[in-house]
SETIMAR-378000 format. One line per field, with one value per residue: residue number from 1; residue in three letters; chain; x, y, z of N, C-alpha, C in turn. Coordinates in steps of 0.001 Angstrom, whole numbers, padded with zeros to 6 digits. Layout:
// SETIMAR-378000
k = [NUM  ...]
r = [Ala  ...]
c = [A  ...]
n_xx = [X  ...]
n_yy = [Y  ...]
n_zz = [Z  ...]
ca_xx = [X  ...]
ca_yy = [Y  ...]
ca_zz = [Z  ...]
c_xx = [X  ...]
c_yy = [Y  ...]
c_zz = [Z  ...]
// end
This chain:
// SETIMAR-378000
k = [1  2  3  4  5  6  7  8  9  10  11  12  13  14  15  16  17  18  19  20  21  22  23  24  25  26  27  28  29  30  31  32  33  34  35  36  37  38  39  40  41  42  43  44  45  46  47  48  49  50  51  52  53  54  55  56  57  58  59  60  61  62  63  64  65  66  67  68  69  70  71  72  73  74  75  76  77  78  79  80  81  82  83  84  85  86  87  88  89  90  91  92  93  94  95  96  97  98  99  100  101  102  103  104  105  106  107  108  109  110]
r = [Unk  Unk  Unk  Unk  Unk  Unk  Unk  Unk  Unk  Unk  Unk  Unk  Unk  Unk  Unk  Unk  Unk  Unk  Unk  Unk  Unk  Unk  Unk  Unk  Unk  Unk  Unk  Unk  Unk  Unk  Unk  Unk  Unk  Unk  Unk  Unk  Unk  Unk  Unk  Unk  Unk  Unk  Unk  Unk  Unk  Unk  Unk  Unk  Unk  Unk  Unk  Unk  Unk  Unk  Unk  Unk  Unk  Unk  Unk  Unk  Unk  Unk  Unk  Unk  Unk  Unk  Unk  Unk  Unk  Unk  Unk  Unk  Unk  Unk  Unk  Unk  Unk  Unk  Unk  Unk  Unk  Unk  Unk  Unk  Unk  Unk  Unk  Unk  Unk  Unk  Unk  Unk  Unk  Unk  Unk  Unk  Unk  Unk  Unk  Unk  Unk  Unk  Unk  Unk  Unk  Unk  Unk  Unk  Unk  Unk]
c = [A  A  A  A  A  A  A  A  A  A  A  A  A  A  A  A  A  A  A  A  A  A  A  A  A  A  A  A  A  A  A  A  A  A  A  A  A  A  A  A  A  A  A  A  A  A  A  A  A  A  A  A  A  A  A  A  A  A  A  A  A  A  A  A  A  A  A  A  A  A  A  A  A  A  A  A  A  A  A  A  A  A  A  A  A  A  A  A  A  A  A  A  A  A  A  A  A  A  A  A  A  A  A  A  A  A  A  A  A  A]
n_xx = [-063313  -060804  -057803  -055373  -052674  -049420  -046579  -045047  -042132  -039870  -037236  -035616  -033849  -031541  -032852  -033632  -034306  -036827  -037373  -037300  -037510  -036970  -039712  -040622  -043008  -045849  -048645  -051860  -050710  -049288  -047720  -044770  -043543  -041365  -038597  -039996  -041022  -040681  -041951  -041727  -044803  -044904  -046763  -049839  -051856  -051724  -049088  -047887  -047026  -046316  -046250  -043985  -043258  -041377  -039265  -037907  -035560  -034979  -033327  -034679  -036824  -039063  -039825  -042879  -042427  -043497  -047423  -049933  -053803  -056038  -057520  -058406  -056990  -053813  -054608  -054841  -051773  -050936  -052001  -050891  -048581  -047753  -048565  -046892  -044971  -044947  -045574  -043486  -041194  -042615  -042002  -038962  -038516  -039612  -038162  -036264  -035489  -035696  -035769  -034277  -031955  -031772  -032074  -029995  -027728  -028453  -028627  -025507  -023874  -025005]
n_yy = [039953  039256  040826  039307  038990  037936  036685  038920  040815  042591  045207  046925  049873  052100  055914  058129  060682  060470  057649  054630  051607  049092  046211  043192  041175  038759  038208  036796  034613  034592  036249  037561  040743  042837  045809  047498  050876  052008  054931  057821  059647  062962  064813  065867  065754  063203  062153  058901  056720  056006  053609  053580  053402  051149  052625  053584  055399  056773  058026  061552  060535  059309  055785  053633  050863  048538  048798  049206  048881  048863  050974  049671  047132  048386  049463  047416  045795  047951  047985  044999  045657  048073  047726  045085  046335  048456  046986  045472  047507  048212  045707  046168  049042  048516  047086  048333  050139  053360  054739  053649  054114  056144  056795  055125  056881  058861  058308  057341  059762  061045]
n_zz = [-082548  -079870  -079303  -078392  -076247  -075763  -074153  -073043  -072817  -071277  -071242  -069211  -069429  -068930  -068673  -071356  -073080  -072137  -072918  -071842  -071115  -073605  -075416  -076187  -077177  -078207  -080357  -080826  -080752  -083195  -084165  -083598  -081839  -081617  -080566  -079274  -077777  -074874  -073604  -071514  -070727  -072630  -071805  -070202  -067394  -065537  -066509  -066769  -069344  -072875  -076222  -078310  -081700  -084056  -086382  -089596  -090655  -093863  -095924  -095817  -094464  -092604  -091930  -091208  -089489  -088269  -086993  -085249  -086992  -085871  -083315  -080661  -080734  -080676  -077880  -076792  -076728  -075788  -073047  -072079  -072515  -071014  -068390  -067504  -067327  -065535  -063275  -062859  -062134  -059924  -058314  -058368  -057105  -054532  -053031  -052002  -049115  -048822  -046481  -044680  -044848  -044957  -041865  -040914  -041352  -040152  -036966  -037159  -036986  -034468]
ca_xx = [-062387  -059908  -056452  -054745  -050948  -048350  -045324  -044737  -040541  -039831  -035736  -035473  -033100  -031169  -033581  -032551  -034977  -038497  -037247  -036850  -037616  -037495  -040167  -041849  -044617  -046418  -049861  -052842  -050019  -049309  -046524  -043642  -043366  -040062  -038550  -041486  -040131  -041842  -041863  -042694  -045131  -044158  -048195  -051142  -052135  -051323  -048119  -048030  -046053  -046626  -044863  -042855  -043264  -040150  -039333  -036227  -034761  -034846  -033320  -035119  -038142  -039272  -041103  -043047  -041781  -045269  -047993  -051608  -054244  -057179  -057755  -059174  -055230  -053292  -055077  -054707  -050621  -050534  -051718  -050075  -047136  -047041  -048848  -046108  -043327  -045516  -045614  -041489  -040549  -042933  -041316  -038005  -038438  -040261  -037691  -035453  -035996  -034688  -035629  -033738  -030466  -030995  -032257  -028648  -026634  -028440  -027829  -024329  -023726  -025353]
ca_yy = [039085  040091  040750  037988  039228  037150  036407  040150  040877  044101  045267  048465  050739  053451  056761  058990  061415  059866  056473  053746  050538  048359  045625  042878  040350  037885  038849  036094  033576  034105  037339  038299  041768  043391  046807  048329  051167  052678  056406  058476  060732  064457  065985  065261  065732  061803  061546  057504  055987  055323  053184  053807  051774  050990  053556  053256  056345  056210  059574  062403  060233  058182  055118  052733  049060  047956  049524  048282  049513  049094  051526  048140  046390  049466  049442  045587  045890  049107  047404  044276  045962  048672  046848  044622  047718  049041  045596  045410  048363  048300  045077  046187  049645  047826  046227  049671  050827  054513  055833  052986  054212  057587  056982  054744  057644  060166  057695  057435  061447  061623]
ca_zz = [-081830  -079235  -079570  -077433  -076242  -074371  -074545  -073027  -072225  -071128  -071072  -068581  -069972  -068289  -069357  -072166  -073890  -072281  -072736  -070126  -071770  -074886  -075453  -077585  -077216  -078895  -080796  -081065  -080789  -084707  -084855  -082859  -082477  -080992  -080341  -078846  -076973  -073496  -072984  -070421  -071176  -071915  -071542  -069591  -065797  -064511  -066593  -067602  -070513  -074429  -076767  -079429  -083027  -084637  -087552  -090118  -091506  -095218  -096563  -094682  -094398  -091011  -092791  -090061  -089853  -088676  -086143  -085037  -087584  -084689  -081597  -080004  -081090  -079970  -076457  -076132  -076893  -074746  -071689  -071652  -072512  -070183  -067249  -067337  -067135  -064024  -062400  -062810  -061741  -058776  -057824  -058282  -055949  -053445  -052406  -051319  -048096  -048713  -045224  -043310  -045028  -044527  -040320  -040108  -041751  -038975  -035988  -037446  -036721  -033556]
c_xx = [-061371  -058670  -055958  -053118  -050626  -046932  -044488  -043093  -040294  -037671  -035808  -034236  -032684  -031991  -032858  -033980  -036256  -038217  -036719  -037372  -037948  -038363  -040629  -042661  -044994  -047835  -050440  -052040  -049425  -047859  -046274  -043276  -042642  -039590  -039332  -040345  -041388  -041394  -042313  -043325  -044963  -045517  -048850  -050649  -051612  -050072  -048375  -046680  -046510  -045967  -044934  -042933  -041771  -040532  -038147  -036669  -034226  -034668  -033573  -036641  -037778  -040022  -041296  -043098  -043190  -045578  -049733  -052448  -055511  -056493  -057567  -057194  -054334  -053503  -054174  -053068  -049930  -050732  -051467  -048600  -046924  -047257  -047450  -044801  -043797  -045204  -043704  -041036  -041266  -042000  -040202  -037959  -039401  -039661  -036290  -036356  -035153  -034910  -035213  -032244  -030356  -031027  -031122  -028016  -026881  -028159  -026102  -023569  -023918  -024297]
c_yy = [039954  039796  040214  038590  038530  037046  037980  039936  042149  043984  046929  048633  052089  054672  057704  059411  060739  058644  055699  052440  049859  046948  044993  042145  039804  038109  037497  034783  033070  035073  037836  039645  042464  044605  047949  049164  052068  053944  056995  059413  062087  065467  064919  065611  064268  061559  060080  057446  055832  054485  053868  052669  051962  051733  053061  054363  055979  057920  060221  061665  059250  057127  053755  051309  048425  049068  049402  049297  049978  050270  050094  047122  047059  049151  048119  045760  046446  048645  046449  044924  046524  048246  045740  045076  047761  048109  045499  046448  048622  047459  045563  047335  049464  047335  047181  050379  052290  055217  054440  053286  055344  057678  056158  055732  058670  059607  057784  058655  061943  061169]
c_zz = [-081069  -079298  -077930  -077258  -074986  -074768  -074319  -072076  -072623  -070503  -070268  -069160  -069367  -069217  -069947  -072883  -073036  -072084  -071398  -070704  -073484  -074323  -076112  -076712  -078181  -078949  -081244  -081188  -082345  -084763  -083481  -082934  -081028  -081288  -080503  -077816  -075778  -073492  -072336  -071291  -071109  -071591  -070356  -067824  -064977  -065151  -067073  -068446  -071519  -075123  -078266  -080699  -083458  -086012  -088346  -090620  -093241  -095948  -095452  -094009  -092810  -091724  -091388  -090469  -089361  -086941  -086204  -086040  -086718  -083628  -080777  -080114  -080487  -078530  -075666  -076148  -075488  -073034  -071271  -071131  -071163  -069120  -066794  -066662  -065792  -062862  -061923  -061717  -059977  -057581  -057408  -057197  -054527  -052480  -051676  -050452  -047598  -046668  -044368  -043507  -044596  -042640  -040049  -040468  -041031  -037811  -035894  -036446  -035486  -032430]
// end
């Protein structure tokens, strides 16, 4: 069976370490699952994004608050989620037209 996700809400986040968004989503329409975090990636040739599971600090220990046990679950998460980020952010610099500010600020001068 395939892992069903909706309910995807993505929060951009000024970037700090890799990060640039928190996220949850809704899994097979049964579990809510919130502070998913997006990171850029720090390897690889194309760059991309991963997420982040939620951890708690317990002592010196990291212990994981939950995290898909499938490949096949993982995947499905990973590209709602980040598809979603991509889609946003496209929107959002789509809509800046950096070379019409910088050709009024050289008209300006001349």
């Amino acid at each position: 069976m395939e892992t069903k996700v909706t309910e995807v809400e993505i929060i951009p986040i000024k970037p700090k370490d890799g990060l640039v968004a928190i996220a949850s989503c809704v899994i097979d329409d049964k579990i809510y699952i919130g502070s998913l975090g997006i990171q850029t990636k720090l390897t690889g040739d194309y760059g991309g994004y991963r997420l982040l599971w939620p951890t708690k600090k317990v002592g010196t220990r990291e212990i994981n608050i939950f995290h898909p046990i499938t490949r096949d679950t993982y995947l499905a998460i990973e590209k709602a989620v980040i598809g979603k980020y991509e889609v946003i952010m496209k929107d959002h610099y789509s809509d800046l037209k950096f070379t019409d500010k910088i050709d009024d600020k050289i008209d300006k001068k001349t």
